[in-house]
Short mmCIF file of the C-alpha atoms (twelve columns), coordinates in Angstrom:
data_MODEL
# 
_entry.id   MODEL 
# 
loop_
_atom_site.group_PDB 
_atom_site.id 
_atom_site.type_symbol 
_atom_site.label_atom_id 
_atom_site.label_alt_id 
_atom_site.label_comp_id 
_atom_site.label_asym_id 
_atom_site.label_seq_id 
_atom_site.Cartn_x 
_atom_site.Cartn_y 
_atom_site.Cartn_z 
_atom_site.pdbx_PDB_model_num 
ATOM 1  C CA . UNK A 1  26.889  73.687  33.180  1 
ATOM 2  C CA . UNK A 2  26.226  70.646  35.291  1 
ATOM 3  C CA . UNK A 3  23.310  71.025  36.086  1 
ATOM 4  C CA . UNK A 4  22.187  71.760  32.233  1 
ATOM 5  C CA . UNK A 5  23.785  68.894  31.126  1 
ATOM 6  C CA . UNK A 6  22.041  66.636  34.456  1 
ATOM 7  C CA . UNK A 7  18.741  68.013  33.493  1 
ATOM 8  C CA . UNK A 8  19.066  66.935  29.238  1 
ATOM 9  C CA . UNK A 9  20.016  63.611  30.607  1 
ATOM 10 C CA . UNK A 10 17.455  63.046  33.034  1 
ATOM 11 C CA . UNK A 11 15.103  64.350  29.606  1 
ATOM 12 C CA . UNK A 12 16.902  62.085  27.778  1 
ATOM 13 C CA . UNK A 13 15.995  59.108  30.144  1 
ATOM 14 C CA . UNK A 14 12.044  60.401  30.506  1 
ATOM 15 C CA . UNK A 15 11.934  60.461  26.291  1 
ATOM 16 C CA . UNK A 16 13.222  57.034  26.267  1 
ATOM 17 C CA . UNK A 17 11.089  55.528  29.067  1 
ATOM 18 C CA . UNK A 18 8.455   57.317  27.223  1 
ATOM 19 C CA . UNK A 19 8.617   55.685  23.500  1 
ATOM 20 C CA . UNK A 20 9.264   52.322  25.355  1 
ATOM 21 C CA . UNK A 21 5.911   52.952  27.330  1 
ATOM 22 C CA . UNK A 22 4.591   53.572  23.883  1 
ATOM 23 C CA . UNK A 23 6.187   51.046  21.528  1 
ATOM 24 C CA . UNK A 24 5.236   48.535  24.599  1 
ATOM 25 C CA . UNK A 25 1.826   49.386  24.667  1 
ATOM 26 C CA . UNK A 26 1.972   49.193  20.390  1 
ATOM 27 C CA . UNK A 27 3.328   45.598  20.576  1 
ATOM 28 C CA . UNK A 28 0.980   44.318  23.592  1 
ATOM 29 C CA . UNK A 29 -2.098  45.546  21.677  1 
ATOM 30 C CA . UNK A 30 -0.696  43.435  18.580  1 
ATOM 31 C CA . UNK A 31 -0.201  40.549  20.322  1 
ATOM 32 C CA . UNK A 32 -3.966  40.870  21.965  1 
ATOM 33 C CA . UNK A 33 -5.085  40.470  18.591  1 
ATOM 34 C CA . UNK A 34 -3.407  37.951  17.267  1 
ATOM 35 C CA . UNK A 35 -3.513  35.382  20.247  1 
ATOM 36 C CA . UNK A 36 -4.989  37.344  23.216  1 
ATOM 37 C CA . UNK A 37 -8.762  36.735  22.729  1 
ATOM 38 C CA . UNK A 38 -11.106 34.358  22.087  1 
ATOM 39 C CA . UNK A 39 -11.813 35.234  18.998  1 
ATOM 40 C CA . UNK A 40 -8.200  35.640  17.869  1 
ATOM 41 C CA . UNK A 41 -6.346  34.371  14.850  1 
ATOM 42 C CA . UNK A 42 -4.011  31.920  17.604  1 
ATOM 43 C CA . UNK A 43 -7.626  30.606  19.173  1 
ATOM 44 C CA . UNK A 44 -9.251  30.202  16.138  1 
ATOM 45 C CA . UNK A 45 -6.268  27.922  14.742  1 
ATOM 46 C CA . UNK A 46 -6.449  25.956  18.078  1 
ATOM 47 C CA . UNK A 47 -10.371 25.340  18.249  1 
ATOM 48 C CA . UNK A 48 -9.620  24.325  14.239  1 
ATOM 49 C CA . UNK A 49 -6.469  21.736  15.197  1 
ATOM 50 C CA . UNK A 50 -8.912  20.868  18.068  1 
ATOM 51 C CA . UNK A 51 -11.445 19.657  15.706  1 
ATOM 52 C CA . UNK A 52 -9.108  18.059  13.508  1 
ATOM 53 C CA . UNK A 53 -7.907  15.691  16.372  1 
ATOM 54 C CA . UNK A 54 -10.908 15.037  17.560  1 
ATOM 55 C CA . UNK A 55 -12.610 13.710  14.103  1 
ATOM 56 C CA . UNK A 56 -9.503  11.910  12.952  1 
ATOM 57 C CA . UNK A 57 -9.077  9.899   16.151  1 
ATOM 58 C CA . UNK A 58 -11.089 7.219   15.427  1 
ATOM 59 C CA . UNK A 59 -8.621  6.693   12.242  1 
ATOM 60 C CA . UNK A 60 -5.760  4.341   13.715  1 
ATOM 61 C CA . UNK A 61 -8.105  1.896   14.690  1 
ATOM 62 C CA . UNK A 62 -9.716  1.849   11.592  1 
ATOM 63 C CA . UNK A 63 -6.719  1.680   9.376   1 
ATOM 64 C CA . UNK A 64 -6.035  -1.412  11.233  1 
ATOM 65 C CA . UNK A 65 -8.584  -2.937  10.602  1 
ATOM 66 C CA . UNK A 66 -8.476  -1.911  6.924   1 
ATOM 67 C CA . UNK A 67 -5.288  -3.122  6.442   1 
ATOM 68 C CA . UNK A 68 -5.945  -6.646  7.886   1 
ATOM 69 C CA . UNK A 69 -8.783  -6.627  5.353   1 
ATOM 70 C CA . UNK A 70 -6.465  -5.591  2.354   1 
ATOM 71 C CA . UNK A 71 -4.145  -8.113  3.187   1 
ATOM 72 C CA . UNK A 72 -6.825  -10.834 3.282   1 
ATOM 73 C CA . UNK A 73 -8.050  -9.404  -0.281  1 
ATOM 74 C CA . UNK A 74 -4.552  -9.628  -1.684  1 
ATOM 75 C CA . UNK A 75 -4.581  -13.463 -1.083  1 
ATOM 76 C CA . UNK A 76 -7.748  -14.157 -2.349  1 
ATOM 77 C CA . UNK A 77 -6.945  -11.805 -5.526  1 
ATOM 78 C CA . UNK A 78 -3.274  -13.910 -5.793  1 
ATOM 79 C CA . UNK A 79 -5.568  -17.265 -5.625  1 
ATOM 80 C CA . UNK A 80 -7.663  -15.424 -8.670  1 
ATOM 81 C CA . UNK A 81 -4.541  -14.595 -10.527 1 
ATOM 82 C CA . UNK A 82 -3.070  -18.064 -10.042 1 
ATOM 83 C CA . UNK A 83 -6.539  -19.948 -11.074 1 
ATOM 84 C CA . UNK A 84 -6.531  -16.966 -14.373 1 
ATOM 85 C CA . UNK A 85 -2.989  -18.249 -15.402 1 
ATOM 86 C CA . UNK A 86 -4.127  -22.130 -14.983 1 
ATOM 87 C CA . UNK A 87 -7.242  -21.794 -17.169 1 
ATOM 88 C CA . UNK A 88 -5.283  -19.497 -19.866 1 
ATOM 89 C CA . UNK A 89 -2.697  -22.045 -19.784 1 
ATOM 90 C CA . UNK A 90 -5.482  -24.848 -20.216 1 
ATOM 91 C CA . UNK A 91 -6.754  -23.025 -23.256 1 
ATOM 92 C CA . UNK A 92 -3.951  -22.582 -24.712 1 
ATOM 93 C CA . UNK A 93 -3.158  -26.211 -24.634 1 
ATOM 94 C CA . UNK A 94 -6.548  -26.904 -25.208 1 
ATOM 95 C CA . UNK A 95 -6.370  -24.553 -28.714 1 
ATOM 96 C CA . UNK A 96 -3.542  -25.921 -30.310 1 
ATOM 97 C CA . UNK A 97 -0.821  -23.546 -28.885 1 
ATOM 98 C CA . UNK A 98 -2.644  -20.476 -30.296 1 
ATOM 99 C CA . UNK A 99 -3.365  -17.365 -28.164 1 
# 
């Protein structure tokens, strides 16, 4: 009766190391195709990040530079503003209080 019951679990141990070998094997061919290869989901979303970093690196220095620009604009356009409310104040005096 030993023996019997030795022999089912030294089965028992082949069946498992068996559908591990499989499952394993199942799960490694998965992964192969989603980041394994070249032409895999995982490289295709790094060469595509890649390319995103590489044209959008010129953009700090540029939004520097825009930004010193912008604020230059901003006093010039409150100068504008300030010589706008002058000459409509001028008119009005100029019409009689009338707008």
């Amino acid at each position: 009766m030993a023996v019997l019951l030795m022999l089912l679990s030294v089965l028992a141990v082949v069946l498992l190391v068996g559908a591990l070998i499989f499952f394993l094997r199942q799960i490694v061919g998965v992964l192969d195709r989603v980041g394994g290869e070249p032409v895999s989901y995982l490289a295709k979303i790094r060469m595509g990040v890649r390319a995103i970093e590489v044209e959008t690196s010129h953009l700090p220095v540029q939004v520097t530079a825009l930004n010193d620009q912008l604020a230059k604009i901003a006093g010039g356009l409150r100068a504008v503003d300030e010589a706008l409310v002058a000459t409509a104040a001028a008119a009005v005096q100029q019409g009689g209080g009338k707008v």
